[in-house]
N, C-alpha and C positions, 0 to 999 in steps of 0.2 A: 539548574537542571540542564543534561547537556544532549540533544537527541542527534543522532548520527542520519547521515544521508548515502547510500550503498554509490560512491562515485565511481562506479565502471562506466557505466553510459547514463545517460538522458539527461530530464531537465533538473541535475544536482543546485546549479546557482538558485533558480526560481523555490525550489521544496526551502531550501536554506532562508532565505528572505522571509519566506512564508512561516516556520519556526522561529523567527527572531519575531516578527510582529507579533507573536504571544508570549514573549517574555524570555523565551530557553534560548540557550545558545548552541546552535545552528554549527555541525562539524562534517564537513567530505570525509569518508572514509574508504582510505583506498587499500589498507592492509588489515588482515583478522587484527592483529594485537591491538587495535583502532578501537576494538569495538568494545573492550575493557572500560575505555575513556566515558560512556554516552549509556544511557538508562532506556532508551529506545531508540530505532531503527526505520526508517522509510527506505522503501525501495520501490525506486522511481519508474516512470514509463520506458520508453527505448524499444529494444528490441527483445524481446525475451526468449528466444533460442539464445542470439548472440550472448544476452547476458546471465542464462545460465551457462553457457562456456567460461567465461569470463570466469564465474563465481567457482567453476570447478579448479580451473586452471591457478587461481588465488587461494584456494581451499576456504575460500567462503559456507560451503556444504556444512561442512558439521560443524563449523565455527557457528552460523546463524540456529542453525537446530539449537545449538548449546547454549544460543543466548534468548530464544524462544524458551527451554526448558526451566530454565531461571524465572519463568513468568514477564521478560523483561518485554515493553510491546514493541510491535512490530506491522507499519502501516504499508498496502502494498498499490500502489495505483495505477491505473492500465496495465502495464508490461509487468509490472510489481504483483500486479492481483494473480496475472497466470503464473509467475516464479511460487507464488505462495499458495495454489492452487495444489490438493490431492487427485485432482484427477484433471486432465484436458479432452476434453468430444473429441478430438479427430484419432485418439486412442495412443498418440505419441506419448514417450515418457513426460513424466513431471520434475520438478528441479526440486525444492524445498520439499514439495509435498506434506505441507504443515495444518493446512486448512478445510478442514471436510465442505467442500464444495468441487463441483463441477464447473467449467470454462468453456466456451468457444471463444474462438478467438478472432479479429478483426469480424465483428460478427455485426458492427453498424456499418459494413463494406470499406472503401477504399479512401483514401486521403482527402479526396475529394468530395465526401460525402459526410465531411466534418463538420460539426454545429453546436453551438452551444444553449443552453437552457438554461431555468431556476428550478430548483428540486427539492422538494419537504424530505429531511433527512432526520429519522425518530433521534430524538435528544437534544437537538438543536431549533430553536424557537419559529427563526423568521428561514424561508428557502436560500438553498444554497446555491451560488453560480458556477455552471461544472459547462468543461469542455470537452467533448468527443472529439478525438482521433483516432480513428481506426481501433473503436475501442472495442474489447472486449466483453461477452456477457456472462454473469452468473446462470449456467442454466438449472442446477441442482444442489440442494443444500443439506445437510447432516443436522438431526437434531439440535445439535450445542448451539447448530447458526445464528444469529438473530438478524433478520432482514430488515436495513437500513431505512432500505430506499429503492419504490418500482416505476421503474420509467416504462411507458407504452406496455405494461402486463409484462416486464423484464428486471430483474433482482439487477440493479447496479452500483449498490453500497450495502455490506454486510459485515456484522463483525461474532467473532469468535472467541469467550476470554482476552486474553490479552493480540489477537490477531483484527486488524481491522481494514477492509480493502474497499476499493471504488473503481469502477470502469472506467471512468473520467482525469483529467489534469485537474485538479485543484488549487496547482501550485500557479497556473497560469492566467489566473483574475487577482484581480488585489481581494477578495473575497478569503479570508486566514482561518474561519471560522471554523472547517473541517479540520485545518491543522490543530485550532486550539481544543476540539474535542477530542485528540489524539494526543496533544500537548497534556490534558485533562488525565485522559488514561494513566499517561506517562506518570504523573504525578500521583494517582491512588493507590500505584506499584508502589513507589519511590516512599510514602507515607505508611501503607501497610508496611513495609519490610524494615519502618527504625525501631 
């Protein structure tokens, strides 16, 4: 099983690390025809103006729509979660616009107000260790949503069918465990469709 890592920007080596300690093997993807290769897709933190540019300029746009529409999954973390977001609070365009949920964005303040926790995330047993940076919050969700995980009365893990996001770094604890319930996903795609 092969899960793709969207390498415009962020932390592509760590997401990759974090897929290979559950068994899949872990690919950068830096061209659409890439994305043929890999049964799911994470798209990492960074910047997420910059790396919807990026993803326009690549024609990443309707190549990921097309690989979403396949049912194929698709994990979006911090910067990932706004790219995969249908709506952003401060009313500016949206990039993917794939995920019935609303965004604010650096919405736990500025760099320096980075922290990390353990978090009960529904489906996985023992808490998870998640890192904020200048992250993101879910402030509104669409029916299909299912809400993951609520930090201080705050939605910061949700998933969607085959769409599943997190405010936080995941990739940045040795903590794999949210990879391997996304690794999971990947796989009951992979098994429905032989």
């Amino acid at each position: 099983m092969k899960i793709g890592v969207l390498a415009l920007q962020g932390a592509v080596t760590e997401h990759i690390v974090s897929i290979e300690k559950t068994g899949a093997v872990g690919l950068p993807i830096k061209r659409v025809e890439q994305l043929e290769e890999v049964q799911g897709l994470i798209i990492p933190g960074g910047e997420s103006t910059t790396i919807g540019k990026l993803m326009r300029k690549y024609g990443f746009i309707e190549a990921i729509r097309d690989f979403s529409s396949q049912g194929k999954p698709i994990f979006g973390t911090c910067a990932g979660l706004i790219v995969l977001a249908q709506r952003i609070a401060s009313g500016e365009p949206g990039h993917l616009e794939l995920m019935d949920i609303t965004v604010a964005r650096n919405a736990f303040g500025r760099q320096r107000e980075s922290f990390e926790c353990d978090l009960e995330v529904k489906g996985i047993n023992e808490a998870v260790r998640a890192v904020f940076i200048r992250a993101p919050l879910i402030t509104e969700v669409g029916p299909e949503v299912d809400v993951l995980t609520v930090y201080n009365n705050e939605i910061v893990t949700a998933r969607q069918g085959n769409l599943l996001v997190s405010s936080f770094h995941p990739e940045l604890t040795d903590d794999y465990r949210l990879h391997q319930y996304f690794a999971d996903m990947v796989q009951a795609v992979g098994t429905a469709n032989k």
